[in-house]
C-alpha positions as CSV (number, residue, x, y, z in Angstrom):
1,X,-8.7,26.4,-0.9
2,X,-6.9,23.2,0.0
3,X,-3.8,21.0,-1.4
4,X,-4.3,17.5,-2.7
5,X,-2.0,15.5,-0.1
6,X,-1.1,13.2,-3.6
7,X,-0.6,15.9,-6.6
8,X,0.3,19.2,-4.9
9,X,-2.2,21.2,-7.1
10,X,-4.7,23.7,-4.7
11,X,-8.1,22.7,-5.4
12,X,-11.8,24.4,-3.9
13,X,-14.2,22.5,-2.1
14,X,-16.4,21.8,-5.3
15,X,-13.6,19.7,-6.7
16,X,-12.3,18.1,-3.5
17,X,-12.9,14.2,-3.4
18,X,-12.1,14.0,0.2
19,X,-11.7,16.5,3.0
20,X,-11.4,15.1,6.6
21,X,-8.9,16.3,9.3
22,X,-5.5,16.9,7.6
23,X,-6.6,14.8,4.7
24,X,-7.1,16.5,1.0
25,X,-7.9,14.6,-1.4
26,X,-8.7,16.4,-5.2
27,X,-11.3,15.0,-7.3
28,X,-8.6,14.1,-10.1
29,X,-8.9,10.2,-10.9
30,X,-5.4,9.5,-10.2
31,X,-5.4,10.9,-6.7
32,X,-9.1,9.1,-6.0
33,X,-7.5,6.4,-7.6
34,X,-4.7,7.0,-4.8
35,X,-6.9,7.4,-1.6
36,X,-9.0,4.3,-2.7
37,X,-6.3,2.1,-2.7
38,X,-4.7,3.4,0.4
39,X,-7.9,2.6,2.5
40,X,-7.6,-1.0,1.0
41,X,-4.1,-0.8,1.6
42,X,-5.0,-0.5,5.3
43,X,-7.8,-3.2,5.2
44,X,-5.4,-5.5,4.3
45,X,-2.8,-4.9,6.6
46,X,-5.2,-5.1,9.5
47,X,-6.5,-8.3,8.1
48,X,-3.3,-9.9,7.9
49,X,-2.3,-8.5,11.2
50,X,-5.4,-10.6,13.1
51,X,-4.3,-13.8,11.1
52,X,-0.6,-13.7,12.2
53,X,-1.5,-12.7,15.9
54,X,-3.1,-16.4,15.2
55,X,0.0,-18.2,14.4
56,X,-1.5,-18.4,10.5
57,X,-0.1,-17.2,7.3
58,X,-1.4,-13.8,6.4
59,X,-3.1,-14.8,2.8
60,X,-6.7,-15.7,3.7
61,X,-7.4,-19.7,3.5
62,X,-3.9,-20.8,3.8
63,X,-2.8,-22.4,7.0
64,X,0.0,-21.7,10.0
65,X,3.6,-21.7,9.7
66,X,4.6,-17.9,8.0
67,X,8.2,-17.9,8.2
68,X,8.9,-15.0,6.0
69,X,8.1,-11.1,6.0
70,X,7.1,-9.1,3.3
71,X,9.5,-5.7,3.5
72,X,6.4,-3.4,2.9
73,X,3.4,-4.5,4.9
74,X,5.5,-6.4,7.1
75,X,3.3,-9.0,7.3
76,X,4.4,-12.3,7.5
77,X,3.2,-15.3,4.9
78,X,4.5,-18.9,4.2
79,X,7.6,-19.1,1.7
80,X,4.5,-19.8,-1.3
81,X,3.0,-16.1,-0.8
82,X,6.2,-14.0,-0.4
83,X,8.7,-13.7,-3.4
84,X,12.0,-12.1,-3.8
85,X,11.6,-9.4,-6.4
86,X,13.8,-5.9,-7.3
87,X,11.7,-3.3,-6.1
88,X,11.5,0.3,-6.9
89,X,12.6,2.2,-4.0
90,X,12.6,6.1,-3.9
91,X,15.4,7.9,-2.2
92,X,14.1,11.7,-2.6
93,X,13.4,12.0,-6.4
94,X,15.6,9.0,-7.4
95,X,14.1,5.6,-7.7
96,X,16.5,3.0,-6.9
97,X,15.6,-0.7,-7.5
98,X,16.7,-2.7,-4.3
99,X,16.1,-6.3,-4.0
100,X,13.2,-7.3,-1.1
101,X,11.0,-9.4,0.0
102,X,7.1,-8.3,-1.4
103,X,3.7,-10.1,-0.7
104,X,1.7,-10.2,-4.3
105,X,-0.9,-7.4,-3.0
106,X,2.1,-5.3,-2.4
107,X,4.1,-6.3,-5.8
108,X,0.4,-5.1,-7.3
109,X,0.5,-1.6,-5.4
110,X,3.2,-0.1,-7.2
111,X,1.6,-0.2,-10.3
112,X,-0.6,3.1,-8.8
113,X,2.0,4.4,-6.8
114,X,4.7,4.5,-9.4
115,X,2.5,6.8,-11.8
């Protein structure tokens, strides 16, 4: 038996979606949904790493001069890919909306996170 990193709930191996190191994943479609987005979470964030380390805003296509940060990737973008939004923070089981600074793909990731 293992314990689904996202829901809690124990689960066997024939209902396990993912199972690598210290990683268990459930076969439930909200935690797949979860994992799924987390590895293109990461994809992103690597992609926008290599086009900052080159001086370049970190949307694909759009050119140098990213001036601000994004308070959850921490990637930084031009002022036309960054917006000022109130975001849903959690502080332990309270969600407290906090003004910050959020890339679009990150504004979009709350959406499964929040659920």
């Amino acid at each position: 038996m293992d314990t689904c990193q996202y829901c809690g709930r124990p689960f066997c191996r024939l209902h396990s979606y993912r199972l690598e190191g210290h990683e268990a994943v459930c076969a439930g479609p909200r935690c797949r949904l979860k994992n799924d987005e987390l590895l293109e979470h990461m994809a992103y964030r690597q992609a926008v790493a290599r086009r900052n380390s080159a001086g370049l805003c970190g949307i694909d296509g759009c050119g140098p001069h990213p001036g601000l940060q994004c308070s959850l990737c921490l990637g930084h973008f031009c002022r036309e890919h960054v917006r000022e939004r109130i975001y849903p923070f959690r502080e332990g089981r309270v969600s407290v909306d906090r003004p910050a600074s959020v890339c679009e793909r990150c504004w979009q990731r709350r959406k499964i996170w929040r659920r």
